[in-house]
C-alpha positions as CSV (number, residue, x, y, z in Angstrom):
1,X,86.8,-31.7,29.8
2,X,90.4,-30.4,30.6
3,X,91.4,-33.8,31.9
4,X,91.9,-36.3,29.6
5,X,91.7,-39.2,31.9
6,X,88.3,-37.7,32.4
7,X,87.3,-36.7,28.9
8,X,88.8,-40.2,28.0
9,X,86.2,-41.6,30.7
10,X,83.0,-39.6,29.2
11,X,83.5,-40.4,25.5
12,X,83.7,-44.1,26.6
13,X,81.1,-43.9,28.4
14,X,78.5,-41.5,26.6
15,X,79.1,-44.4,23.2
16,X,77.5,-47.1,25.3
17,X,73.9,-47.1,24.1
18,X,71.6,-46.2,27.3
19,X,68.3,-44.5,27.9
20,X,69.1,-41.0,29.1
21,X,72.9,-41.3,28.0
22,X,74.1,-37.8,28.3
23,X,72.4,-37.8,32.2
24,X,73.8,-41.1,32.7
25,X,77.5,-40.2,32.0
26,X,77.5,-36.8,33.4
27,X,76.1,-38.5,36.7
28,X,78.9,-41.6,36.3
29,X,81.8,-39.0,35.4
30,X,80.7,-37.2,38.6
31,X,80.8,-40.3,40.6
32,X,84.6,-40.8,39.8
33,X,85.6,-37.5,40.2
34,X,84.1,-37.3,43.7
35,X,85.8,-40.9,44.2
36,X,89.0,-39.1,43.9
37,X,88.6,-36.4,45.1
38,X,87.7,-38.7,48.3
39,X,90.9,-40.5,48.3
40,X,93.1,-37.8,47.7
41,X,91.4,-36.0,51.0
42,X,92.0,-39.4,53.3
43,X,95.5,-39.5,52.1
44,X,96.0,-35.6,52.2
45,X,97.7,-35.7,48.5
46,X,97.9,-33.7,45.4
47,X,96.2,-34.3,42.2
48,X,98.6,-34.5,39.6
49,X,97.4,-35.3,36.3
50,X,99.3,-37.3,33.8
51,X,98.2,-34.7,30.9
52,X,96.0,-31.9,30.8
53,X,94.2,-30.9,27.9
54,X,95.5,-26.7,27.1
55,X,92.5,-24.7,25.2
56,X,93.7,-22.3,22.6
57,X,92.9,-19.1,23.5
């Protein structure tokens, strides 16, 4: 939501027509995020995002 790779990734994802789409992409996004967060732990990195997403307060 505050990651725009990752809010990029669930709007793709969620238009794709599919039975049970909103528990389908939550379970996808998920997947990627733990994917990374996976590789940054073997290669003992920071995540840096290329943008973050600010909410007005």
């Amino acid at each position: 939501m505050h990651d725009i790779a990752f809010a990029q990734y669930y709007s793709l994802k969620k238009a794709d027509p599919a039975k049970y789409a909103e528990k389908r992409v939550l379970a996808l996004t998920a997947r990627k995020l733990v994917r990374l967060v996976n590789y940054l732990l073997r290669t003992n990195r920071l995540y840096e995002p290329k943008e973050v997403i600010r909410q007005k307060a």
